[in-house]
C-alpha positions as CSV (number, residue, x, y, z in Angstrom):
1,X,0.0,0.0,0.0
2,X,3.0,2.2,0.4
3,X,4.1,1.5,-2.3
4,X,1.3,2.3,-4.4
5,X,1.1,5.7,-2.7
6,X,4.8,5.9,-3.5
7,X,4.4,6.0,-7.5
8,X,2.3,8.7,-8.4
9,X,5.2,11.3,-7.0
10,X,8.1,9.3,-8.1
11,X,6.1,9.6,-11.2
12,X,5.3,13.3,-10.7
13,X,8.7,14.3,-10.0
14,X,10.1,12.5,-13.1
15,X,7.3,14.3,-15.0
16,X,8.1,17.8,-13.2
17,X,11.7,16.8,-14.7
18,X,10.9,16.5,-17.9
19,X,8.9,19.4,-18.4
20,X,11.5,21.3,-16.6
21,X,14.1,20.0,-19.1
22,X,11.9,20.7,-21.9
23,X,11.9,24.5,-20.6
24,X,15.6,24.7,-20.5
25,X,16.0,23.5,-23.6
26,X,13.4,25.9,-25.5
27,X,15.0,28.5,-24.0
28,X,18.4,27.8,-25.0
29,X,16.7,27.5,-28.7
30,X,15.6,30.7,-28.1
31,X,18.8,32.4,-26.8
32,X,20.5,30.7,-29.6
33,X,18.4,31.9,-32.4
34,X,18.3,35.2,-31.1
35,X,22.2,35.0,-31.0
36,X,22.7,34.3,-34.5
37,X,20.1,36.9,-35.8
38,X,22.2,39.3,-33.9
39,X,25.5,37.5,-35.6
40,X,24.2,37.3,-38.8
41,X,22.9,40.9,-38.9
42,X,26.4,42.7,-38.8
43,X,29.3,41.7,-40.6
44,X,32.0,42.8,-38.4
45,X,30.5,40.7,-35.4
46,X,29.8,38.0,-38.0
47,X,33.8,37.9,-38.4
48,X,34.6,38.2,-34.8
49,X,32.3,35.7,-33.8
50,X,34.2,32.9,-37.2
51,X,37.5,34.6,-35.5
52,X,36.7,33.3,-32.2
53,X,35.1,30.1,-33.0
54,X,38.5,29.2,-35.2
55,X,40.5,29.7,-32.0
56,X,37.9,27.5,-30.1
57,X,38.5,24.7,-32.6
58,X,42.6,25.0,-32.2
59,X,42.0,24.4,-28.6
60,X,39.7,21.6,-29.1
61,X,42.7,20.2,-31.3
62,X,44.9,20.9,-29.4
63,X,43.6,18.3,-26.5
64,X,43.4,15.2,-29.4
65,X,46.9,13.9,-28.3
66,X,46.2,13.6,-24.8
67,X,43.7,10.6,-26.3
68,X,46.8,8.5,-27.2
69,X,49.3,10.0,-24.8
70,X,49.2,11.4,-20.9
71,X,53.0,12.1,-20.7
72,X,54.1,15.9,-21.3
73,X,57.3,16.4,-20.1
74,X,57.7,19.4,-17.7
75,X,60.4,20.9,-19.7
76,X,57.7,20.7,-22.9
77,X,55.1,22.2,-21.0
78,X,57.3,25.3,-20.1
79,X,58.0,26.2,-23.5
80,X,54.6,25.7,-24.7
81,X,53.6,28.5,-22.0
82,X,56.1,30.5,-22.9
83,X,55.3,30.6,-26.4
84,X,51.8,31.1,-25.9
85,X,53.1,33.9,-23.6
86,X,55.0,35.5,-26.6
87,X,52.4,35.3,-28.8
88,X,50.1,37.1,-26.7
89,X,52.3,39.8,-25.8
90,X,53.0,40.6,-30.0
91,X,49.1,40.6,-30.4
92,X,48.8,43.2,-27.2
93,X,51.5,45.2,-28.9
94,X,51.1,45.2,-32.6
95,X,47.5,43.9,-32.8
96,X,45.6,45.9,-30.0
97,X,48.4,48.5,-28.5
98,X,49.5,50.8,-32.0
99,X,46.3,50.4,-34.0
100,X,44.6,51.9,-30.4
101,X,46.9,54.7,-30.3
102,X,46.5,55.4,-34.0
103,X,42.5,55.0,-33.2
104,X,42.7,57.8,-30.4
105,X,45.4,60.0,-32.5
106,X,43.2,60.4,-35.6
107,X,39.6,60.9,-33.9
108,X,38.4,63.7,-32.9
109,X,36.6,63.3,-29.8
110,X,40.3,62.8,-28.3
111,X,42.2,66.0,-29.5
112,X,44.3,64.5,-32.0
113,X,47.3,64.7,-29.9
114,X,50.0,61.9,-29.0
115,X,49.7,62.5,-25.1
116,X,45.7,62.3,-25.1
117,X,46.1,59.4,-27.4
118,X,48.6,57.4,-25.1
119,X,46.5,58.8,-22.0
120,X,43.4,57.1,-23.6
121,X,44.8,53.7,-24.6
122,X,47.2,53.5,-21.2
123,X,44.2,54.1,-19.1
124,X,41.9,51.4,-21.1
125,X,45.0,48.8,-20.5
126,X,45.4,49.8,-16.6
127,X,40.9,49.1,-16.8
128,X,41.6,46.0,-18.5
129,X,44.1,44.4,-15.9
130,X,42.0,45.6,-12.9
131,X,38.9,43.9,-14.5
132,X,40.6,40.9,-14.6
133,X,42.0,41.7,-11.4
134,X,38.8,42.1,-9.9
135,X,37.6,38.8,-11.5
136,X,40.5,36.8,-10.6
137,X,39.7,37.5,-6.6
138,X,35.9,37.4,-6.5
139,X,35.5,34.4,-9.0
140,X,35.9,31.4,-7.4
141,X,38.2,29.5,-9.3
142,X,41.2,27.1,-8.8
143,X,44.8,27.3,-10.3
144,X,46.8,24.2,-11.0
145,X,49.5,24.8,-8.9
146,X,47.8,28.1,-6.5
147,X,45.1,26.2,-5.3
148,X,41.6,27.7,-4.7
149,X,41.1,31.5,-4.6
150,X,37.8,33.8,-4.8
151,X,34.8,33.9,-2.9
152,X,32.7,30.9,-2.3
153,X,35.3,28.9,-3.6
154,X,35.0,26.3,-1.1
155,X,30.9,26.0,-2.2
156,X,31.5,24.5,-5.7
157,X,32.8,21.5,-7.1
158,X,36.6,21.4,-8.1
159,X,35.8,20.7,-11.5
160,X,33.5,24.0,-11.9
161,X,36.8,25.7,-10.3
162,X,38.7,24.6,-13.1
163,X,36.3,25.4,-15.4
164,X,36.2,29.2,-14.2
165,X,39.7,29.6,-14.0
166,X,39.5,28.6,-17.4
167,X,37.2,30.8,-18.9
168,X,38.9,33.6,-16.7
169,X,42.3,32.7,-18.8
170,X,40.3,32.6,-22.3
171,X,38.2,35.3,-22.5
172,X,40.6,38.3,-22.9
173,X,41.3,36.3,-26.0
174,X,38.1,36.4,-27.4
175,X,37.9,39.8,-26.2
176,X,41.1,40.9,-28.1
177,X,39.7,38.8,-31.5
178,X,36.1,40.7,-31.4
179,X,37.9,44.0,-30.7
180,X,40.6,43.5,-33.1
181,X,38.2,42.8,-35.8
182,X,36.0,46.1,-34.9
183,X,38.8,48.5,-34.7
184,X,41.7,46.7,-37.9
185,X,41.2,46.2,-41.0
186,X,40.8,42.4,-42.5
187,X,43.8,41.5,-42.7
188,X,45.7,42.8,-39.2
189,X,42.7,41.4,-38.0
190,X,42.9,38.0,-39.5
191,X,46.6,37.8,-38.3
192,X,45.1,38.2,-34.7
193,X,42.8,35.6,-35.2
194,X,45.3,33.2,-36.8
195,X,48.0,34.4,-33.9
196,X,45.7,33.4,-31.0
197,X,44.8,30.2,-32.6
198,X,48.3,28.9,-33.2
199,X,48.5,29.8,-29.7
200,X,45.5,28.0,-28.1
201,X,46.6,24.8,-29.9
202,X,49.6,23.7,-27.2
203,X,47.0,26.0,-24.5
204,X,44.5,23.2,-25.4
205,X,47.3,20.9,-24.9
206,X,48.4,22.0,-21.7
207,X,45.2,22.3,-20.2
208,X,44.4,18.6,-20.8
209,X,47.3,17.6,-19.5
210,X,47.2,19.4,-16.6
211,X,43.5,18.6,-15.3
212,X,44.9,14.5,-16.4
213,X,47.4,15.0,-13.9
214,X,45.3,16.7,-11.4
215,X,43.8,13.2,-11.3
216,X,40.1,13.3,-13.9
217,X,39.6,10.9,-16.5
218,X,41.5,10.9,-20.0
219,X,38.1,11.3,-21.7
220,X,36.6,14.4,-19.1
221,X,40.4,16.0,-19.5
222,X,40.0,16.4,-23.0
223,X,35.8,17.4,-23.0
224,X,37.0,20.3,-20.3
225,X,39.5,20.9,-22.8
226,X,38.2,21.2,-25.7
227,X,35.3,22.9,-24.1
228,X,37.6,25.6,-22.3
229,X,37.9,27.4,-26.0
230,X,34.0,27.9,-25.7
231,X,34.2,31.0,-24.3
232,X,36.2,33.2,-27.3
233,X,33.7,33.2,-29.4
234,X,31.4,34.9,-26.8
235,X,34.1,37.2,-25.8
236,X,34.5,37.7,-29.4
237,X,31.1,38.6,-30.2
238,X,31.0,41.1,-27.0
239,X,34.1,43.0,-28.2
240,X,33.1,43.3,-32.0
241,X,29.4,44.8,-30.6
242,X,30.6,47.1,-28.0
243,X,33.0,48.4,-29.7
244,X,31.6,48.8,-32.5
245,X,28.4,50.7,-31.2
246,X,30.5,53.9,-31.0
247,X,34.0,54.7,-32.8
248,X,34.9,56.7,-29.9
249,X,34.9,53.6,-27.8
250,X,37.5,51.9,-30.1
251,X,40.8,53.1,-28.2
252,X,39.2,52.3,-25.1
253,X,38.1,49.0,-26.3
254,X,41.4,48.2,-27.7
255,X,43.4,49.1,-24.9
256,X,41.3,47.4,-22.6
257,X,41.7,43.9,-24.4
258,X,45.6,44.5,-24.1
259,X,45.2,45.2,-20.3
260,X,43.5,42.0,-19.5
261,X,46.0,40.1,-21.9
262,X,48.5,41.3,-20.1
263,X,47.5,40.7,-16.7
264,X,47.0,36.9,-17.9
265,X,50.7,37.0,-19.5
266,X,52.0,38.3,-16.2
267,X,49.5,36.7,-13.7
268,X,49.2,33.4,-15.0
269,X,51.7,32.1,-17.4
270,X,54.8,33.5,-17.4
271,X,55.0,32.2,-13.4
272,X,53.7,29.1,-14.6
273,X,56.5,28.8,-17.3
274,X,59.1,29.3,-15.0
275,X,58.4,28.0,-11.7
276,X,60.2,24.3,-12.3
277,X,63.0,25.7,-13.2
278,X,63.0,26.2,-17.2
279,X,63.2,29.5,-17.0
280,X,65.8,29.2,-20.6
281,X,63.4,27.1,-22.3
282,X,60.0,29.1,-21.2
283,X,62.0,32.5,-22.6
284,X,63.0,30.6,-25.5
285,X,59.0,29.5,-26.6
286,X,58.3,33.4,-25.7
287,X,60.4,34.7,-28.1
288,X,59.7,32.5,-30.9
289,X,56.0,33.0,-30.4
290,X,56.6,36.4,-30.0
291,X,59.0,36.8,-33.2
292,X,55.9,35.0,-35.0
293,X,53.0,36.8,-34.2
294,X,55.2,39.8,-34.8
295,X,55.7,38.5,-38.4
296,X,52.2,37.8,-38.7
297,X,50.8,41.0,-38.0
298,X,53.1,42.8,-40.4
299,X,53.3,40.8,-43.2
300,X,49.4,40.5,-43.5
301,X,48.8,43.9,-42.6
């Protein structure tokens, strides 16, 4: 007799699930579609938002090997992060840094004048680093090798942690693609795009291999992974519409993509690269990648 009272709400919770799921996944349909019409509707977010999902697929690829192979030696690693470190820093400087000062020298709205114009673009890189700043210590999140910081971190599972302190790492990238492709012209833009993607392919890498060595599955490694590059094309599609709402907000957007890249180069990876002691090896992969995206960015310019 229990029993039979017992159905009906095992059966009305599983229903109340259902429908529940059903909601969820209209409005995701809905957010979606809405998304794309706004995509679709404007060219230069159009391109931001191939831009960013291009770098999403190089980090997805970059997490394939860690299918057929956990072992990445240390030494490997560090030059990896230093080359993604070098890479960066060219696309702040060359990329987001010079056409931001040129952006600011040549409008109006600014004076015109080279101290106004560095004044604008210094101050949107200073915003930029204190935003992610500001993110890094109220996000909960957890660093491979720091541990836990932000608030609440001890509230959520480890793997959301990771997840966070991923996004946190990827989205000045995205931000730096949709801005880049708002404020350059096709081709310095392109070369941005291309730059971070070479980059997020031994980023995808790494980040596999690090949450397989912090102990999760081969399979879940690689899905967190590939899944990490997720957040570009968002960040990509925010900088191409915000920036591109007003020109006068094109220095400031610039610079401000630049400022978070660099707290992320300084912050994250450039201690990462040298804290086992391959400090010759990180500073080698940063100058290549930086010698690269250098020759990017004024070749296809």
């Amino acid at each position: 007799m229990d029993e039979t009272r017992a159905m009906p709400v095992r059966n009305g919770r599983t229903l109340r699930e259902w429908v529940g799921w059903v909601i969820v996944c209209a409005g995701v349909l809905v957010v979606v579609s809405q998304f794309w019409r706004f995509v679709s509707g404007n060219p230069v977010v159009l391109a931001a938002f191939v831009g960013g999902s291009i770098a999403a697929l190089a980090t997805a690829l970059g997490t394939v090997p860690v299918l057929f192979s956990q072992k990445l030696s240390d030494r490997v690693q560090d030059t990896l992060f230093g080359f993604g470190a070098g890479v960066m820093l060219a696309a702040c400087a060359f990329s987001l840094v010079i056409p931001g000062l040129e952006a600011a020298r040549t409008h109006p709205v600014f004076g015109g004048g080279p101290w106004a114009a560095g004044g604008v673009v210094g101050s949107a890189i200073l915003l930029g680093a204190l935003a992610l700043l500001l993110m890094d210590r109220l996000l909960p999140h957890e660093h491979f090798i720091k541990g836990r910081e932000g608030h609440s971190a001890q509230k959520l599972r480890r793997t959301w942690l990771f997840v966070i302190a991923i996004a946190l790492h990827n989205l000045p990238e995205g931000l730096a693609i949709g801005v880049g492709y708002a404020g350059n012209e096709g081709l310095r833009a392109n070369a941005l795009a291309t730059g971070i993607a070479i980059q997020d392919v031994p980023e995808g890498l790494v980040v596999a291999v690090a949450l397989l060595g912090a102990g999760y599955r081969r399979l879940f490694a690689v899905g967190i992974g590939m899944a990490s590059g997720l957040v570009e094309p968002i960040g990509a599609v925010l900088g191409a519409a915000i920036v591109g709402y007003s020109a006068a907000l094109l220095p400031w957007g610039l610079g401000f993509a630049a400022g978070a890249m660099l707290f992320v180069i300084s912050h994250e990876i450039i201690p990462e690269s040298h804290r086992k002691g391959h400090e010759a090896f990180a500073t080698g992969g940063l100058m290549i990648g930086f010698v690269l995206m250098m020759l990017l960015d004024t070749a296809l310019a």
